[in-house]
N, C-alpha and C positions, 0 to 999 in steps of 0.2 A: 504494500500500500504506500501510499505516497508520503514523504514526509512533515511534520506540521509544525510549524514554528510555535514555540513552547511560548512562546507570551503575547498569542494570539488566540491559543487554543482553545482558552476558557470563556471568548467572546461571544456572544451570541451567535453571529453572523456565522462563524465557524465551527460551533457545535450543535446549528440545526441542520437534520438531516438534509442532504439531496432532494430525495422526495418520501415524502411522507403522505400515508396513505393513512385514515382515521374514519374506522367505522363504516367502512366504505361498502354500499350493496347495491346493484342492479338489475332491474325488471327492465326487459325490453322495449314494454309500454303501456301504458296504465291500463289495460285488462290484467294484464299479467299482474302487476302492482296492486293492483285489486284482490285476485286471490293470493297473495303472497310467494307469486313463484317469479325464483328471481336467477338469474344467471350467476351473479355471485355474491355471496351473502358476507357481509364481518370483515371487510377486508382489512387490514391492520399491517401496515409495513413501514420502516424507517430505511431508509438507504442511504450512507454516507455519502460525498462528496468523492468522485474517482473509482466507488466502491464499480465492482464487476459483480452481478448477480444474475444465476439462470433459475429458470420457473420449470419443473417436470410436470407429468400427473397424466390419468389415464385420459383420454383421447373423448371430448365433449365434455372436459371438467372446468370449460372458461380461460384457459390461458389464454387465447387471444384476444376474449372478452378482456382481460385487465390493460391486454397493449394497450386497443384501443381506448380506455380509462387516461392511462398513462401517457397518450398523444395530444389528450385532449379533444379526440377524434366522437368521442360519447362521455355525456355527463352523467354522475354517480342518480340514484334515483334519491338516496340517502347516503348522508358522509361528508368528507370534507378531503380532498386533494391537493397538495401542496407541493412544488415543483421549483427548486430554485430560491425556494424564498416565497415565490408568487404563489395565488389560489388560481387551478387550474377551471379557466371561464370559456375554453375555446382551443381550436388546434395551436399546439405548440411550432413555434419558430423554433427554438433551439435546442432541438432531435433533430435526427436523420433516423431513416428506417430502408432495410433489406427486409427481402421475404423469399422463399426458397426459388421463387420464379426471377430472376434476375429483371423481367421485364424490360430488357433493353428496348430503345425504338429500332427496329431496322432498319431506315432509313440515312438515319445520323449515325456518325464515323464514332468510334469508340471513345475521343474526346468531347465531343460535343454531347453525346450521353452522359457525361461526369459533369458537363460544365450545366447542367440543364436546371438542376437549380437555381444556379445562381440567374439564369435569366426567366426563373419564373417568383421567385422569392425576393421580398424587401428586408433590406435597404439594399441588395445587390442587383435588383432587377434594375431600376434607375439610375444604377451605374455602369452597367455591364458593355455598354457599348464602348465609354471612356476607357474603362480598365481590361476592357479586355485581353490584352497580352499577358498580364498581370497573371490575373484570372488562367488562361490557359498553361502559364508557368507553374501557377500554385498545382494544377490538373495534372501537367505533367512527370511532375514531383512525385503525389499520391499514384500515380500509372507504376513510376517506375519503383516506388517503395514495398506495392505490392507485387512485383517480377513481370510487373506488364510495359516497360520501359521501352518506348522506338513504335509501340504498339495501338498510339491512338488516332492512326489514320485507317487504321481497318475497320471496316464495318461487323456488327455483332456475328453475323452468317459466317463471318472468318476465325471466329473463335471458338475455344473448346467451352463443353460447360463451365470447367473448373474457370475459368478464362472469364466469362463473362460475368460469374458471381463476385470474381475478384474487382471486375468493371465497377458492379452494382454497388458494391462496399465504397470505391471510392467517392460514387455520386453520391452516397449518403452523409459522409465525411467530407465533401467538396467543402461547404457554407461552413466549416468548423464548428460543429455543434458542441453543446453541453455532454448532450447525451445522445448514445447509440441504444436504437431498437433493432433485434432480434427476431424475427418469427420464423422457423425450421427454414436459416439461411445455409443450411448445407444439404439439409434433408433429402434432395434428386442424385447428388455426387458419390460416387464410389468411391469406395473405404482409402484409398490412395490418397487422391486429390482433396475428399474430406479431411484429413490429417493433416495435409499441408496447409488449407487454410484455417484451421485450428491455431497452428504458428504463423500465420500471416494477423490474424485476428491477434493474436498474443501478443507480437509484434509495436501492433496499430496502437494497441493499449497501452502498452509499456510505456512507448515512448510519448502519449501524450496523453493518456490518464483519465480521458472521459466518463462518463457513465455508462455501464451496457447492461440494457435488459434483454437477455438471452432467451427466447423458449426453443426448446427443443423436447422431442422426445428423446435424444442419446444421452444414456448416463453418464458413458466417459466420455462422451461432448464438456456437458458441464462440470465435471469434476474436476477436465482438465483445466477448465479456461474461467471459470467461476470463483471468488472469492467465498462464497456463500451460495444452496444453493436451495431451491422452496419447492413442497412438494404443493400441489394441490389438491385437494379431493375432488369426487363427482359431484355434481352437478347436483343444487349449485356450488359453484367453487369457492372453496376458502383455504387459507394456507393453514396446514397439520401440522408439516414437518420443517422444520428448518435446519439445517444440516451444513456449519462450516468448516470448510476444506482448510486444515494447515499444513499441508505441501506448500513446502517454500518455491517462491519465485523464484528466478524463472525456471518453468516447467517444459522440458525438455519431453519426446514422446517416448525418451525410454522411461522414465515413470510410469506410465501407464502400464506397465509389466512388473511394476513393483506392489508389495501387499498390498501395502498401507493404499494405496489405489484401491486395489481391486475389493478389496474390505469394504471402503468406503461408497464403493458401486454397487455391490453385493447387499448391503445396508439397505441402500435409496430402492434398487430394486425389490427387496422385502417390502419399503413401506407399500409403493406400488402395484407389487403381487395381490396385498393384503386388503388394500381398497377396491381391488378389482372383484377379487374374490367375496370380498364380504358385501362390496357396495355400502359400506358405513364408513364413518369419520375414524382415524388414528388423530388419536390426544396426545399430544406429546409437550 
């Protein structure tokens, strides 16, 4: 984790969470709200500042429900959301989000996909024309930090998957965000190329420290790359388990073949066995 200057520490401003999530529950829309059925109920989270956090749980238990919480994309029905500092009233400016679909445009060259952002987003859209070189240095930068360097005049059709996920990451990182969102951005890639960008993503992190909220379903996805990591139950969803990883940084993929790993997957995957099979909440 990032280091914090000891006589700043105890400031407010620096020892309130990232985001903070408080009593947080959502009905899709007031029928549902009505008889109390809600997509996810209690929701209760502090995320530090830098912090790296992934979300598991069986599959219709709401993870993606909270992205979108967490975007600012859907308001709570009840609760209170806190982001930066700010109360979450609207889509957030300072996220970026990947989703397992790269969704590149096919049309635009692999840098003008990264730079797209900035010419649809304020305060970069109103400058984009002036700064543009700028702008396509900073693109080129992120191309080539992630091993995609010499590579943004190709069009997406010229790229491997692995290739264009790594594209997608940078578009989401272009505008320098606060924070990185996550939803099963590796999930279509084979076990290979998934691994490498595990250490690309690790990487991206390292060196500049933003916020990421991870879903995935891979355990040692997030075990690896997670400071922290949240199980959810079924539906509706609420976080049971919370499970932090003390593997020290930086996490190399031969860890992954060491216990204290696999123990730790082996855990996560219990809790998950055991929701599935019961369909009840773990207390923990």
């Amino acid at each position: 984790m990032p280091q914090t200057d000891p006589t700043s520490a105890s400031s407010p401003a620096s020892s309130a969470p990232f985001v903070d999530f408080d009593q947080v529950w959502l009905a899709y829309n007031d029928e549902l709200r009505e008889k109390n059925i809600f997509a996810v109920e209690d929701i209760n989270l502090k995320v530090q500042r830098g912090e790296f956090i992934a979300i598991v749980g069986p599959s219709g238990c709401g993870k993606s429900t909270f992205m979108k919480l967490a975007t600012g994309l859907r308001m709570p029905s009840m609760g209170r959301i806190r982001i930066d500092g700010e109360a979450v009233t609207g889509p957030l400016k300072i996220s970026g989000m990947a989703f397992q679909a790269p969704s590149l445009l096919p049309w635009r060259t692999t840098l003008d996909n990264v730079l797209l952002p900035l010419e649809i987003v304020e305060p970069y859209r109103s400058q984009f024309k002036d700064r543009r070189k700028e702008f396509e240095e900073r693109a080129n930068k992120l191309l080539e930090s992630v091993g995609l360097g010499g590579m943004g005049g190709k069009f997406p059709w010229e790229l491997s998957g692995g290739m264009q996920q790594r594209a997608s990451i940078c578009r989401a990182l272009i505008h320098e965000p606060k924070m990185l969102l996550l939803d099963e951005p590796f999930g279509a890639l084979d076990a290979f190329t998934r691994e490498e960008l595990w250490c690309t993503l690790r990487d991206l992190w390292e060196a500049q420290r933003f916020n990421v909220i991870l879903v995935t379903h891979d355990l040692r996805e997030s075990v690896f790359l997670a400071d922290t990591v949240y199980c959810m139950s079924r539906s509706p969803g609420r976080f049971v388990v919370q499970r932090e990883i003390p593997i020290p940084r930086t996490r190399d993929l031969e860890v992954t073949y060491t216990k204290e790993f696999t123990d730790i997957v082996h855990e996560l995957r219990g809790h998950i066995g055991a929701m599935r099979k019961a369909g009840t909440v773990i207390n923990q």
